[in-house]
N, C-alpha and C positions, 0 to 999 in steps of 0.2 A: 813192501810198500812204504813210502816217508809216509810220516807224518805230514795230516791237513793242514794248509796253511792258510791261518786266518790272517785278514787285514784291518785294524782297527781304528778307525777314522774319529776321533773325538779328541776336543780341546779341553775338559776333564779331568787333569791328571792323574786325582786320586780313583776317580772309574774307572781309569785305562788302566792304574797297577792291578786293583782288583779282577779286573776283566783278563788281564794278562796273566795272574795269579789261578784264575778257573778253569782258565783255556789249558796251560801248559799246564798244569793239572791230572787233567783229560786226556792228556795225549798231543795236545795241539801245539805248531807251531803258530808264533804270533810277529805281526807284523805293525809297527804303530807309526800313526801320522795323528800329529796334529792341529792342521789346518786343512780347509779341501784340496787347495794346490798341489801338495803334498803328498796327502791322499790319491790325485788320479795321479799322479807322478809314478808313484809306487804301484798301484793300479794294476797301469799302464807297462813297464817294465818288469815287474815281479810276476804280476800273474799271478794272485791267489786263488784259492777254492773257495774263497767265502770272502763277502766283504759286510762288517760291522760299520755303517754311515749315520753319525749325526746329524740330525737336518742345520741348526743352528751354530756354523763354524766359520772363522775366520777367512779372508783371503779369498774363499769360493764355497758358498753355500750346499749341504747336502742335494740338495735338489738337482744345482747346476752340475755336481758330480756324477749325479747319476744319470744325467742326461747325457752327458759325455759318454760316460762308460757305455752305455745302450746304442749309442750313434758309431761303436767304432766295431769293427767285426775280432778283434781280438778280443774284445774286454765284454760283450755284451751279452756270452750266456754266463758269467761271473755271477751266482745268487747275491742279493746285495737284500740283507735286513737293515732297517732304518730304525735306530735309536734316537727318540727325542719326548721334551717333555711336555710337546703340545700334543695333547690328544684332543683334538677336533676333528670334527668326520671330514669338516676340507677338508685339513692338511693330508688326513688320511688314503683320501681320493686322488688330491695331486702327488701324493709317494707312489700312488701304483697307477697313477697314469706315466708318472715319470721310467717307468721300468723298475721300483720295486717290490722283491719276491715276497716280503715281511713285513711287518709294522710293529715295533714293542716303543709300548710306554713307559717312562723313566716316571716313579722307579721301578725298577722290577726286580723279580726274584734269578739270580744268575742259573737256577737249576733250569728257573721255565726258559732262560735265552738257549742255554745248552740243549733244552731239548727240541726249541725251535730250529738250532742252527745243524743240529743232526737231521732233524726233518728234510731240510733243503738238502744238507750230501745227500742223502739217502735217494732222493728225488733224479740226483744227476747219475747215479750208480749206474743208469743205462745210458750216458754219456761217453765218449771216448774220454779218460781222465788226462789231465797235465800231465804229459813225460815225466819220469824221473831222470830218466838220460838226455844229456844233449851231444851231439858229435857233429863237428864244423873240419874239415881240412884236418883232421888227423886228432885234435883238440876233442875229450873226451870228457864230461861232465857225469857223473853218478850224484844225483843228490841224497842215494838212499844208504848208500856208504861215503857218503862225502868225500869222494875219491874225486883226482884227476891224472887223468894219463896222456900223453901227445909221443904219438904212434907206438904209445903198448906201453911206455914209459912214463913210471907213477912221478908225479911231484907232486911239493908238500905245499901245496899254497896255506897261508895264516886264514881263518874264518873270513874277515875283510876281504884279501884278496878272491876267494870263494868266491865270493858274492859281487864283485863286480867282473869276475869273467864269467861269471853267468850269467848278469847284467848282459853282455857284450854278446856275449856268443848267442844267446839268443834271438837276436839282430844284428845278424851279419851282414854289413854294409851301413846300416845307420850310425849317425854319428851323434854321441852323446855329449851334452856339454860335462864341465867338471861339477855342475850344482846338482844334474840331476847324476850322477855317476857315487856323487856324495850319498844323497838321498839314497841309492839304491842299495850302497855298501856295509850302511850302518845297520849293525845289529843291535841287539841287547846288550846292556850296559859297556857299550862301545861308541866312542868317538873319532867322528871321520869329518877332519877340517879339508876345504875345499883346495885350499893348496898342498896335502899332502895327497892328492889323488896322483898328480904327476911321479909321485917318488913311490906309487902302490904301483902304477904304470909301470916304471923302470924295474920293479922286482921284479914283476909277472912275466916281462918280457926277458928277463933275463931267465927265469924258471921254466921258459915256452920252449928257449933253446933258439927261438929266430924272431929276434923281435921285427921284421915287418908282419907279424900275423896281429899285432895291435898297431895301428897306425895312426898319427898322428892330424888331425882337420885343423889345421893352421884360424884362428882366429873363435874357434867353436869346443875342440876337446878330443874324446878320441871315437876310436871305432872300431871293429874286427871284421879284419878282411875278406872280403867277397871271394868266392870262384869266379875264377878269370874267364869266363866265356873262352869256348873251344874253337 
């Protein structure tokens, strides 16, 4: 089984090291945005097991995040604890009228987040879980061996490229612009500028073995190609 992936939504940065530092700790993979934007962006495309939401965030406020994520049928049995350091019983109220699972108040103790945030896995264990495999047109994803194969045949993708064909493959037929393809590819102490997505495109495709199985959306970014209707 991978490792749970958490998504951690806070404009904070010295919370989010520490937060990042308990989690992968623990076992945990970590995911970080810091703005809401951002935040459902990654969301939205990554698919965590758990999302950490500040209410008080740049761009797109926790709340409207969450409402989002609740209104979309991908993203809305996603547990989502909300981290903020208003503790009024409003704000309390409209978090879990917004669709969230948690409420911690800042500050708190990281052991009590961790054992809230195992709380909620523990809750979805009678859930069907996120695939660790993904298979599109011969296109083979392992995320538990970090493996890929395209029709039985291993290539070596760089962690980057990992992560934006799995981006990809996991919506086959959508078209992702280069901003959000950014977003989605950067990892931990990795940087992915928005014009080198084209030249991560060009390797992958050339590692796929046929590059029309990433195709190119003229004016928008790219995308991984559909089954052709029979």
């Amino acid at each position: 089984m991978s490792k749970p992936r958490i998504l951690i939504v806070e404009d904070e940065r010295q919370l989010v090291k520490t937060l990042e530092y308990n989690f992968q700790r623990e076992g945990f993979e970590t995911i970080v945005a810091h703005d809401g934007g951002e935040g459902l962006r990654k969301a939205q495309m990554l698919l965590p097991d758990l999302i950490l939401l500040d209410l008080m965030l740049p761009v797109m406020s926790g709340l409207d995040v969450c409402r989002e994520l609740r209104s979309s049928d991908k993203t809305r049995e996603i547990p989502v604890i909300i981290l903020t350091a208003r503790a009024e019983e409003t704000d309390q109220v409209v978090g879990f009228s917004m669709g969230a699972d948690d409420y911690v108040t800042k500050p708190f103790s990281p052991k009590v987040l961790m054992q809230r945030v195992k709380a909620q896995l523990r809750r979805r264990e009678g859930q069907p879980p996120q695939t660790d495999e993904i298979e599109h047109m011969g296109v083979r994803i392992d995320r538990v061996k970090h493996r890929v194969t395209v029709d039985g045949r291993d290539i070596e993708p760089t962690p980057t490229e990992f992560r934006l064909l799995e981006c990809l493959l996991r919506q086959p037929g959508r078209a992702f612009s280069r901003q959000q393809l950014m977003n989605a590819s950067a990892g931990e102490g990795s940087v992915v500028l928005e014009r080198t997505i084209d030249v991560h495109i060009k390797t992958l495709r050339r590692k796929l073995g046929n590059p029309d199985l990433i195709e190119t959306v003229r004016g928008v970014g790219y995308r991984f190609k559909e089954l052709e209707p029979a």
